[in-house]
C-alpha positions as CSV (number, residue, x, y, z in Angstrom):
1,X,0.0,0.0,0.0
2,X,1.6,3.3,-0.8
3,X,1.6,6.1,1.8
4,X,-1.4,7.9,3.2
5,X,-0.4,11.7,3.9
6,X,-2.3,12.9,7.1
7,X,-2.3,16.3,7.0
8,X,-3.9,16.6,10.4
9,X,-7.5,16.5,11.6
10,X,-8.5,12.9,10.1
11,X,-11.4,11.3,11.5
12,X,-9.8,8.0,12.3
13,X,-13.1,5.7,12.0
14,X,-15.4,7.4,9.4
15,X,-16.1,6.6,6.1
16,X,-17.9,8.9,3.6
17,X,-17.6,6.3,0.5
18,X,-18.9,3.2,1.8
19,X,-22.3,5.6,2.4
20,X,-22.7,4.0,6.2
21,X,-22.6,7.8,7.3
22,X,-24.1,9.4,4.6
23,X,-25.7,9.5,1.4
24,X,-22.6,8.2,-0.2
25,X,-20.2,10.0,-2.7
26,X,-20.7,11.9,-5.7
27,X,-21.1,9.6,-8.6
28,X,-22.0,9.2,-12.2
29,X,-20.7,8.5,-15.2
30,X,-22.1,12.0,-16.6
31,X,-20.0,13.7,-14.0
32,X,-17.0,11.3,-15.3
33,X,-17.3,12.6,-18.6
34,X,-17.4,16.3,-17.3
35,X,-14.0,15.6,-15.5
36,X,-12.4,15.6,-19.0
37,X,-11.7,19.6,-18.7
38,X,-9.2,18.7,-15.7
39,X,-5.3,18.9,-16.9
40,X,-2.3,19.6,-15.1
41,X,-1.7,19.4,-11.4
42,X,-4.9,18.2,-9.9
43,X,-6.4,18.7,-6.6
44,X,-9.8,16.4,-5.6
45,X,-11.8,17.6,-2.4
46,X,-14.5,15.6,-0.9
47,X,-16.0,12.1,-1.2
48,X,-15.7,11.2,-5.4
49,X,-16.6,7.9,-6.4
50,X,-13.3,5.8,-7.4
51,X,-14.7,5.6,-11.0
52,X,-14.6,9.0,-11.1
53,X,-11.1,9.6,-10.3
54,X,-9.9,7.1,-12.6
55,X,-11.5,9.5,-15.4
56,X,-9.0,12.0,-14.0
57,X,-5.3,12.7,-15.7
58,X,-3.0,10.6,-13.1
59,X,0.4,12.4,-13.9
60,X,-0.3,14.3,-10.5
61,X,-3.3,14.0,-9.0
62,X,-4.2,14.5,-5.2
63,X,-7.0,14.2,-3.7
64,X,-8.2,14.7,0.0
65,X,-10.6,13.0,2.2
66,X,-11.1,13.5,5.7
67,X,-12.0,9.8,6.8
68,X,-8.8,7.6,7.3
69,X,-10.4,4.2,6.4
70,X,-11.5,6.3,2.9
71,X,-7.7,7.4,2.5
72,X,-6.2,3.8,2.7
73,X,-8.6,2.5,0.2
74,X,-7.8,4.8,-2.0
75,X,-3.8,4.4,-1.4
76,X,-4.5,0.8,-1.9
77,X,-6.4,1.8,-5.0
78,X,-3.6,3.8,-6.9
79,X,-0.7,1.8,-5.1
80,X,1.0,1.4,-8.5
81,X,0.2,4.7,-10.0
82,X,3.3,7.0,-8.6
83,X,1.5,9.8,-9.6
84,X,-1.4,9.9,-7.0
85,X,-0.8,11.7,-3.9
86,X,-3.6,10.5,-1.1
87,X,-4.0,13.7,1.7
88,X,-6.2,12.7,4.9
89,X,-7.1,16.0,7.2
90,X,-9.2,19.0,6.7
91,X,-9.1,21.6,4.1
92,X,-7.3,24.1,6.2
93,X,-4.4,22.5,5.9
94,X,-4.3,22.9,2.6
95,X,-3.4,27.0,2.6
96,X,0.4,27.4,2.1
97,X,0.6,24.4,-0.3
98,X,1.6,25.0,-4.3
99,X,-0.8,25.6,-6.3
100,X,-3.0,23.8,-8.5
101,X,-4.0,23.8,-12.0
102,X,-7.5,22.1,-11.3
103,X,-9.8,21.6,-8.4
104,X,-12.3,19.4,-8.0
105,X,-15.2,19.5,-5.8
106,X,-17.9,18.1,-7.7
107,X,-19.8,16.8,-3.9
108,X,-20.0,20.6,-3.0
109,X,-18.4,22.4,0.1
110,X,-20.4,20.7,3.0
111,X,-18.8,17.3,3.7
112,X,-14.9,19.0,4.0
113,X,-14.7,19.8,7.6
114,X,-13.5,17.2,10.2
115,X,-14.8,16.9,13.5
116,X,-11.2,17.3,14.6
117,X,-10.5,20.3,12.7
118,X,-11.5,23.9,11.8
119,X,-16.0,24.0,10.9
120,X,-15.3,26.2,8.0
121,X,-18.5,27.9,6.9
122,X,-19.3,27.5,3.1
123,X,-17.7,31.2,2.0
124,X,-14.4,30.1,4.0
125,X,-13.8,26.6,2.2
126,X,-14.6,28.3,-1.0
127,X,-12.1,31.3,-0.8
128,X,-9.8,28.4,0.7
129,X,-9.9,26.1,-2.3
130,X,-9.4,29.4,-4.6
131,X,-7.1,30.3,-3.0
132,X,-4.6,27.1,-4.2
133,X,-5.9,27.5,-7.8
134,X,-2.9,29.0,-9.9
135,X,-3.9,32.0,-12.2
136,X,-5.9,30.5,-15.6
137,X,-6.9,27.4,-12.8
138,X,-9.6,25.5,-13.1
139,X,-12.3,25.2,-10.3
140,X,-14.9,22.6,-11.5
141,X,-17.3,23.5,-8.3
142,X,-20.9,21.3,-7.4
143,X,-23.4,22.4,-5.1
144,X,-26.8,21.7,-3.6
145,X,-29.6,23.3,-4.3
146,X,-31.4,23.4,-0.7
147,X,-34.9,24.2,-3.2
148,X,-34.3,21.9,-5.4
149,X,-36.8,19.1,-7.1
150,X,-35.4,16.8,-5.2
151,X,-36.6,18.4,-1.8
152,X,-39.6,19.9,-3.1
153,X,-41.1,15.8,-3.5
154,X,-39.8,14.3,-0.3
155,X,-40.8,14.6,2.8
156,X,-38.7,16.2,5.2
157,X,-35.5,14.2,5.3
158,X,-33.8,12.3,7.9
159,X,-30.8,13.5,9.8
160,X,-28.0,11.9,9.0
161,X,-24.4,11.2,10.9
162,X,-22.5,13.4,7.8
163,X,-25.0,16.1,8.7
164,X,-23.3,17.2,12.3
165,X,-22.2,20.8,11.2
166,X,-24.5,21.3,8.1
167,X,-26.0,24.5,8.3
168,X,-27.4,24.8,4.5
169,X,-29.3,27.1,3.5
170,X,-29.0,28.9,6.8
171,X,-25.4,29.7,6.1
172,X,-25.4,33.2,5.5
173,X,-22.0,33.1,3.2
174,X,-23.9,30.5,1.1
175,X,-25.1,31.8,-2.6
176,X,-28.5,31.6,-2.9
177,X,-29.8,30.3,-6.3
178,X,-27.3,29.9,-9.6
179,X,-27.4,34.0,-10.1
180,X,-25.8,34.7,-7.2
181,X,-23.4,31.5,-7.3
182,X,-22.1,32.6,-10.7
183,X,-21.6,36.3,-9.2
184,X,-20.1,34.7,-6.2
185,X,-17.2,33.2,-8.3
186,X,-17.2,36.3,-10.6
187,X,-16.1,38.0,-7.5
188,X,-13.6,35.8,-6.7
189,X,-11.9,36.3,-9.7
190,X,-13.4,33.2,-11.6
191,X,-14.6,33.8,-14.8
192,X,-17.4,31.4,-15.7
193,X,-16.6,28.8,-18.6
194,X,-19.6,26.8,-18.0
195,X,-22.9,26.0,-15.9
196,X,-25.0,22.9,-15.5
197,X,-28.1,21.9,-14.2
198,X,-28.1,18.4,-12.5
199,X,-31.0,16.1,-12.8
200,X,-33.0,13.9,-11.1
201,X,-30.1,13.6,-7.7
202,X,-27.4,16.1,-6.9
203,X,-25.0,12.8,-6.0
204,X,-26.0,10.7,-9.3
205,X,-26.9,13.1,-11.7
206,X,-28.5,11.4,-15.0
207,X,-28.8,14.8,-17.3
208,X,-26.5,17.6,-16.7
209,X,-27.6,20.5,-19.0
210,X,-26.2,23.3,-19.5
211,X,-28.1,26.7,-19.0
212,X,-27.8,28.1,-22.4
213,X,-29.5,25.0,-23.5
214,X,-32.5,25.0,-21.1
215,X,-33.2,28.5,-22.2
216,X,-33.5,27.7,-25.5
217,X,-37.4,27.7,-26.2
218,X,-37.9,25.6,-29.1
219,X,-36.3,22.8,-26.9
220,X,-39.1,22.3,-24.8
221,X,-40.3,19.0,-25.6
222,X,-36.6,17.6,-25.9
223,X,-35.9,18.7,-22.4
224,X,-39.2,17.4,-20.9
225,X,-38.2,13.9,-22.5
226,X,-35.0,14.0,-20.7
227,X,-35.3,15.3,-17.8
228,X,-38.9,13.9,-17.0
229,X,-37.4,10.3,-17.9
230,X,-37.1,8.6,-14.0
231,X,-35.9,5.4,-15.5
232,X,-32.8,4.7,-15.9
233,X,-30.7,1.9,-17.0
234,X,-27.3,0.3,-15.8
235,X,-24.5,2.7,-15.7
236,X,-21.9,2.0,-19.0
237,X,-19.6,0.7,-16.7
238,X,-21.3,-1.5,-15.5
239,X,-21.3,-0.6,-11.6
240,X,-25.0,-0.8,-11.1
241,X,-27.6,1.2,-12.2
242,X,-27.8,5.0,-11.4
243,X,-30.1,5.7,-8.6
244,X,-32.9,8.5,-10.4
245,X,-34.8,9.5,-7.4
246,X,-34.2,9.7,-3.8
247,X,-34.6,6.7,-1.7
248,X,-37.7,8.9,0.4
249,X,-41.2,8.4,-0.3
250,X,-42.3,11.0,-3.2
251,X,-44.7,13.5,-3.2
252,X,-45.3,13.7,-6.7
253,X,-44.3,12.1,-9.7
254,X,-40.3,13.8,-10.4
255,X,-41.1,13.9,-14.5
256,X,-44.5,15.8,-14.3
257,X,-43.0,18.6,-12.3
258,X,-39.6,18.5,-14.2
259,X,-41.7,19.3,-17.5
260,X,-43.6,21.7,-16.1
261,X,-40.3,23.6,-14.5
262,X,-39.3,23.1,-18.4
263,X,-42.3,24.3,-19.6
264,X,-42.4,27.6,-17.3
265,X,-38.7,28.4,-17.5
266,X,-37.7,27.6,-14.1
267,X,-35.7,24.7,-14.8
268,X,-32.4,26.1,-13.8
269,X,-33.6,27.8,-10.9
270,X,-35.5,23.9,-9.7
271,X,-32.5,22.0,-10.6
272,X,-31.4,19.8,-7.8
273,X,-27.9,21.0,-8.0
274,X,-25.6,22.9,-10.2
275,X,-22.0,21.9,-11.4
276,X,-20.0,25.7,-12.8
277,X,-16.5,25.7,-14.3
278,X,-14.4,28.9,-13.5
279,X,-10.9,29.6,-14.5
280,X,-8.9,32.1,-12.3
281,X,-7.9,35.2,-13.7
282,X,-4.6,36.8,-14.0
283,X,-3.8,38.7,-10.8
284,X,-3.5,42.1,-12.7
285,X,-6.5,41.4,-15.2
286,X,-8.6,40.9,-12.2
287,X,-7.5,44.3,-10.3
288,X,-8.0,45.8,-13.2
289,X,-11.9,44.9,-14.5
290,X,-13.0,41.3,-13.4
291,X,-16.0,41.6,-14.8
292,X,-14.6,42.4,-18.2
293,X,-12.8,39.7,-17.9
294,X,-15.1,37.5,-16.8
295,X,-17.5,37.8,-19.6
296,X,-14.8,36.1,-21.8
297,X,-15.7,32.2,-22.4
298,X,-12.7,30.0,-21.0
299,X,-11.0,28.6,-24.2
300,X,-11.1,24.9,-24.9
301,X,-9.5,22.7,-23.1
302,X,-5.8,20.7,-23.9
303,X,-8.1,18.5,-26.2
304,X,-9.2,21.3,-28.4
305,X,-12.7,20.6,-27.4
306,X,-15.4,22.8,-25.8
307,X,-17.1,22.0,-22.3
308,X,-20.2,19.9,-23.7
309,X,-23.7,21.3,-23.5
310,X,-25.4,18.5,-22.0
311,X,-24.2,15.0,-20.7
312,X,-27.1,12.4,-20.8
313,X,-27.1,9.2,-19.4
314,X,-29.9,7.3,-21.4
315,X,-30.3,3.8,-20.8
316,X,-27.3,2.9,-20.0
317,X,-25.8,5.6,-22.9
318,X,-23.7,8.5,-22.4
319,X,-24.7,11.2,-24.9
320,X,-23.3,14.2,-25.4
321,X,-25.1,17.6,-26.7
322,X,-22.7,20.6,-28.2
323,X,-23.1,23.7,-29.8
324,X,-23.1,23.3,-33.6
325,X,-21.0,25.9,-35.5
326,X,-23.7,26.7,-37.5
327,X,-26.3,27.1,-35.1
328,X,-28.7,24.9,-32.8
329,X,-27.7,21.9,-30.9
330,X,-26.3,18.2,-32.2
331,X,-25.5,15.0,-30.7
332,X,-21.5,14.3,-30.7
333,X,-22.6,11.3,-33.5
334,X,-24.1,13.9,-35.7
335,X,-27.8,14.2,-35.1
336,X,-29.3,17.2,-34.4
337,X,-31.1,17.7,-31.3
338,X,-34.6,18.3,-32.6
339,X,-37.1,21.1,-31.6
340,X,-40.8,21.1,-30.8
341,X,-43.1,19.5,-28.4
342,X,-43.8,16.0,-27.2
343,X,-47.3,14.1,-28.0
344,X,-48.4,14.2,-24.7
345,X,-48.7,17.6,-24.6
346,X,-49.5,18.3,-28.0
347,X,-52.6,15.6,-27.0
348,X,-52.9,17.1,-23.2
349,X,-53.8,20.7,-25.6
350,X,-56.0,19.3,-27.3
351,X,-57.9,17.2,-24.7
352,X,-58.0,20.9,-22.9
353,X,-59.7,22.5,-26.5
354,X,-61.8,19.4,-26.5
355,X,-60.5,19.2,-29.8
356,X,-61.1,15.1,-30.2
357,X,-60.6,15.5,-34.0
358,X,-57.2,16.6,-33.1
359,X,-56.3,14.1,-30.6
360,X,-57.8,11.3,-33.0
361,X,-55.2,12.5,-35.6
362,X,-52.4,12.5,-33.5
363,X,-52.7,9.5,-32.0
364,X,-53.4,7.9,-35.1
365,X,-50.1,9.4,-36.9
366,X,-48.1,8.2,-33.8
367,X,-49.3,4.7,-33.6
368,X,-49.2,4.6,-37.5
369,X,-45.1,5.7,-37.5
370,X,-42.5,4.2,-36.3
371,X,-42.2,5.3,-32.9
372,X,-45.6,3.5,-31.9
373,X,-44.0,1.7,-28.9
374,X,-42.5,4.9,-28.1
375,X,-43.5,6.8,-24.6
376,X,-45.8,9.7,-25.8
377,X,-43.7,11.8,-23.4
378,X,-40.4,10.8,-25.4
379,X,-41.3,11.6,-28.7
380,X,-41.1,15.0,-30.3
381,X,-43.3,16.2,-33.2
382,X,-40.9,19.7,-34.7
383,X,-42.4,22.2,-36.6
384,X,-41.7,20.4,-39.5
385,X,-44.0,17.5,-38.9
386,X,-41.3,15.1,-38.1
387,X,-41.4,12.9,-35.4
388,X,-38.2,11.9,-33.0
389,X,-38.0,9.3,-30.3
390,X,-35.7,10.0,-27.9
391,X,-35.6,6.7,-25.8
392,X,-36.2,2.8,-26.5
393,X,-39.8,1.3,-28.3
394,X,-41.2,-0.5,-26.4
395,X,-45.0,-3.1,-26.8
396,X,-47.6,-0.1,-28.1
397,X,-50.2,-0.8,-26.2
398,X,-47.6,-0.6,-23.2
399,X,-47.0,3.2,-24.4
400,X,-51.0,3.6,-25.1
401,X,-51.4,2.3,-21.6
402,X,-48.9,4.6,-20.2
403,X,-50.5,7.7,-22.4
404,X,-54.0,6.8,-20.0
405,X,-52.3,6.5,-17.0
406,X,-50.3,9.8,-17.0
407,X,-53.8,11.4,-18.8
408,X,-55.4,10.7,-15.5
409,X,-52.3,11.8,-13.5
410,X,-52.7,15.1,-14.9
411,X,-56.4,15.2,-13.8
412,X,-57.8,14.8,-16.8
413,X,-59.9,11.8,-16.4
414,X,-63.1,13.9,-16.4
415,X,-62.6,15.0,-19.6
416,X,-63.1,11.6,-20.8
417,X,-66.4,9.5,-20.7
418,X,-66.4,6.4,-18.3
419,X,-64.8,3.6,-19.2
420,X,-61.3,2.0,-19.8
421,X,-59.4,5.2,-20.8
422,X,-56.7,2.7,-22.5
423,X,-59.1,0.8,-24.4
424,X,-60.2,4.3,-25.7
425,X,-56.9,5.9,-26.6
426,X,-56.4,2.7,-28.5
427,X,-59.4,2.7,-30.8
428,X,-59.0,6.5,-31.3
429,X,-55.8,5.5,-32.4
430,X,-56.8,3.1,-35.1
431,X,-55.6,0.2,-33.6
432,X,-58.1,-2.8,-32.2
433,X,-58.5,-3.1,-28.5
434,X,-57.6,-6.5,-27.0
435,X,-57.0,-8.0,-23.8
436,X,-53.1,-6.7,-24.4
437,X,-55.0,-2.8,-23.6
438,X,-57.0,-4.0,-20.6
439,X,-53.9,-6.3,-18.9
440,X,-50.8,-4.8,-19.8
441,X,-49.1,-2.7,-17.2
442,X,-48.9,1.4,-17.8
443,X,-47.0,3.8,-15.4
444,X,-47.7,4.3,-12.0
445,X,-48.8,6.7,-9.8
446,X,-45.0,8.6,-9.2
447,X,-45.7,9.9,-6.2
448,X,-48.0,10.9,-2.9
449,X,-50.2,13.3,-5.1
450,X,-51.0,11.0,-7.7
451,X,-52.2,8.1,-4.9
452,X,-54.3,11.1,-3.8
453,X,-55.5,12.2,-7.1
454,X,-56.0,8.6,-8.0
455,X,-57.8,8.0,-4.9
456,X,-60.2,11.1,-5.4
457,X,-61.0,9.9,-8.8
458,X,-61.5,6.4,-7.6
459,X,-63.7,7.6,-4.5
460,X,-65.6,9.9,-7.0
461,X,-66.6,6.8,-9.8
462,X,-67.2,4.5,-6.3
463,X,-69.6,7.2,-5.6
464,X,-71.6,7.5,-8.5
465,X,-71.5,3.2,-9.1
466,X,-73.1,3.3,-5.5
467,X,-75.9,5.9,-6.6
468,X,-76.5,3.7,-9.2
469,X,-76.8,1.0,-8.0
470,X,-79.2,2.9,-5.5
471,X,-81.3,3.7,-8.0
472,X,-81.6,0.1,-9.6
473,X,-82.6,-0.8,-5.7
474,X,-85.0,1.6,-5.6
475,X,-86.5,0.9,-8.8
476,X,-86.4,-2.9,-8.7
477,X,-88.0,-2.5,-4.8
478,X,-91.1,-0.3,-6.6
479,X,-91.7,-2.5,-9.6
480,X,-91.6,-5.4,-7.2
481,X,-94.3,-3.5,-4.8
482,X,-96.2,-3.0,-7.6
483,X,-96.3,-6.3,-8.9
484,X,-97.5,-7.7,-5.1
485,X,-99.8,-4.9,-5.2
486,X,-101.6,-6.5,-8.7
487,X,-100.9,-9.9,-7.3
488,X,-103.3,-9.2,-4.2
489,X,-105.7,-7.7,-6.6
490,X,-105.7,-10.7,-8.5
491,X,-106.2,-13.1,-5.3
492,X,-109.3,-11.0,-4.2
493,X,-110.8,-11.4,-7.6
494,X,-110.2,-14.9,-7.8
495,X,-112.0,-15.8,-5.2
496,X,-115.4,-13.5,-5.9
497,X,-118.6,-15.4,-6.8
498,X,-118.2,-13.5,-10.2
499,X,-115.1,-15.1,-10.6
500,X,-116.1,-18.7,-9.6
501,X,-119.4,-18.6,-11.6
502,X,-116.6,-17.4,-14.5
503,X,-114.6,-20.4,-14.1
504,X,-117.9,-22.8,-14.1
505,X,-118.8,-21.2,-17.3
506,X,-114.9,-21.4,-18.6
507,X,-115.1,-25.3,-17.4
508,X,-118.2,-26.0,-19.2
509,X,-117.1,-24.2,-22.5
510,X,-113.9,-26.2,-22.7
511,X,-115.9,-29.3,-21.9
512,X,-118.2,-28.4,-24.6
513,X,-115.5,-28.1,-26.9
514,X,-113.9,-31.4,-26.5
515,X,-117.0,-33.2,-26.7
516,X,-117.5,-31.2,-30.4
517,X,-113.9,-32.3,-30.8
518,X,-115.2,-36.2,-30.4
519,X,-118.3,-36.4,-32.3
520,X,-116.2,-34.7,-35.3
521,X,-113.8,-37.5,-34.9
522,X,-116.5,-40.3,-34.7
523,X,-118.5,-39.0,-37.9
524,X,-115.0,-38.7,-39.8
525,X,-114.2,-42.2,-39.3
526,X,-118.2,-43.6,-39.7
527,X,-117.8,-42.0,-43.2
């Protein structure tokens, strides 16, 4: 094992990797891809998943931890890689050290501090870690955001050990909200090179997108599909899948309020966290206008290459969004990242008009193409009429089914008449309902307010099967009086002497007859 450098106030028995104390570290292969802006002499602060490191260039790395048992793993890790330096202590022992070319602190500013060392509030470890960044630096910076999606749908969350000197959003040296984060390094002498939303979890961030590409309009339905997707598959390196929501129950379903944030223009402000690049300005530069200064782009990196616009993790897929020279947004394979809305709400619009011609014919064109086993909420119709699906086909009455249930999830199962809302969608959509639209299994309620919703809607239809049914009672109980009512009626007249002198007179006649009946018979055969 190669040596562990204890800088002085390690926690001898904690552990913020193995996630026994904590939520665990940062991790992601998104946030691997994003460490590709990293050169030089590089400084890592904070719990990082292994995998991420690795991503990182090894010629002289260091990275810090404040848990002993974290800081021999990783010695053990890199034990034949001279050019990883393992640190174990708190941040203030960094000041004095030579400066870096990059920092790292992609878990934020909050799990630094030892319980054996300096409580540094959040403005104090920043100005510490820029202060070892070397002019033209990098400082590739997460953090938390305490209003974030992610808190908005849980419940209050549970204290955890990792949480003993958190003060969060009551730290008053704390930006508040991405404006005021980007003007906080801008005063530090940072100039911004790049800013990222994280979705669905600030630790395991699926989507990171940049800013400039969630305020681009005519992406709307594109960044609903990506951001409202809570499924994810296996990471690529095949560590497990990526963890999309938090472990707590949910309030509501993560996607539904995602695409509206999307749709509103408040995704960057609801983002879970945010992930900025700054580079440090030249000493003079920065006495003499840093905000000058920091309205310049940082340049490309030692690759030649651009920060990237968005990462996306997409079913076990990395995908990468950039800036086209020409204009609008491609795909690093070529494909451009289309514009428009998705069908859901181009259908969810036109349920509102109760324009059913118009929900007819786009069901029918969706079904009809080949994206039928596409979500509705992953497919994007552009302006041109095209249609994109942005994530795996799957059975289409499984997507038809889905359609229904996230109809009714929106509240919009009154506008519908009564009765199998799949089964519907699925003859309005030209195809022939079967048991595969009754039985096959659509999405579910994502969180507390659809159970309620659901519940509401279910309470109101158990309502109105029970009047119902009341009134079938009622009117089976007065057809039933009224036929014991004739039946006396026809008891008391039975027995009259009308009635009996009625069926004397009745007896005789049908006597009569067979007797005529007879005597025909005999004189036929006598002749």
């Amino acid at each position: 094992m190669s040596e562990v450098h204890l800088l002085g106030g390690e926690m001898l028995a904690w552990s913020d990797l193995d996630g026994a104390h904590g939520p665990g570290p940062v991790r992601g292969p998104g946030l691997a891809a994003l460490l590709s802006v990293a050169s030089g002499r590089t400084l890592v602060v904070g719990p990082h998943d292994p995998h991420l490191l690795d991503a990182l260039p090894l010629a002289d790395l260091t990275v810090l931890v404040r848990g002993l048992p974290d800081a021999e793993a990783l010695a053990v890790r890199y034990a034949d890689r001279p050019g990883v330096r393992v640190c174990c202590g708190g941040p203030e022992n960094l000041a004095g050290t030579p400066p870096y070319d990059t920092v790292v602190a992609l878990d934020g500013l909050d799990r630094l501090d030892s319980v054996e060392g300096t409580q540094l509030s959040w403005g104090e470890a920043f100005d510490l870690l820029v202060s070892v960044l070397r002019p033209g630096g990098r400082l590739l910076l997460g953090a938390e955001n305490p209003l974030g999606l992610h808190r908005l749908l849980t419940s209050q969350p549970s204290s955890v050990d990792s949480d003993w000197a958190a003060l969060g959003e009551y730290d008053d040296t704390r930006p508040a909200g991405p404006a005021r984060l980007r003007a906080r390094l801008t005063a530090a002498g940072l100039r911004i090179g790049g800013a990222w939303a994280a979705f669905p979890s600030p630790l395991a961030p699926a989507a990171l997108v940049g800013t400039e590409l969630l305020a681009d309009p005519d992406l709307t339905g594109f960044l609903q599909a990506v951001l409202g997707d809570g499924t994810r598959g296996p990471a690529p390196d095949g560590e497990g899948p990526v963890p999309a929501v938090p472990a707590a129950p949910l309030l509501a379903d993560p996607a539904r309020l995602a695409g509206s944030a999307v749709r509103n223009g408040i995704a960057v402000e609801l983002a879970p966290a945010w992930v900025l690049l700054g580079e440090r300005l030249p000493n003079p530069l920065t006495r003499a206008d840093p905000h000058a200064a920091a309205a310049r782009p940082v340049e490309a990196d030692q690759t030649g290459a651009a920060p990237p616009a968005a990462l996306l993790v997409q079913h076990g897929r990395l995908r990468e969004v950039r800036q086209a020279s020409v204009g609008g947004w491609r795909f690093t394979d070529g494909a451009a990242v289309p514009s428009g809305r998705t069908v859901e709400d181009l259908v969810v619009a036109a349920t509102l008009r109760r324009d059913l011609p118009a929900v007819r014919a786009l069901l029918a064109a969706w079904q009809s193409g080949a994206e039928a086993g596409v979500p509705a909420d992953a497919v994007v119709v552009t302006p041109a009429g095209t249609w994109h699906g942005l994530t795996e086909a799957t059975e289409p009455m499984l997507a038809l089914r889905r359609l229904a249930s996230r109809l009714i999830d929106a509240g919009l199962a009154d506008l519908w008449p009564a009765g199998e809302l799949a089964a519907m969608l699925t003859t309005m959509a030209g195809r022939k309902p079967g048991a595969s639209a009754e039985h096959v299994a659509g999405a579910g309620a994502g969180g507390w307010r659809e159970l309620l919703m659901d519940r509401d809607r279910l309470a109101r239809e158990l309502a109105e099967a029970r009047a119902l049914q009341g009134w079938y009672e009622r009117t089976l109980t007065e057809r039933d009086d009224e036929l014991k009512r004739l039946r006396r009626i026809v008891s008391l007249l039975h027995g009259t002497p009308t009635a009996r002198a009625g069926r004397l007179l009745l007896a005789g006649a049908r006597t009569a007859r067979r007797t005529a009946r007879s005597a025909v018979r005999r004189l036929r055969s006598t002749n």
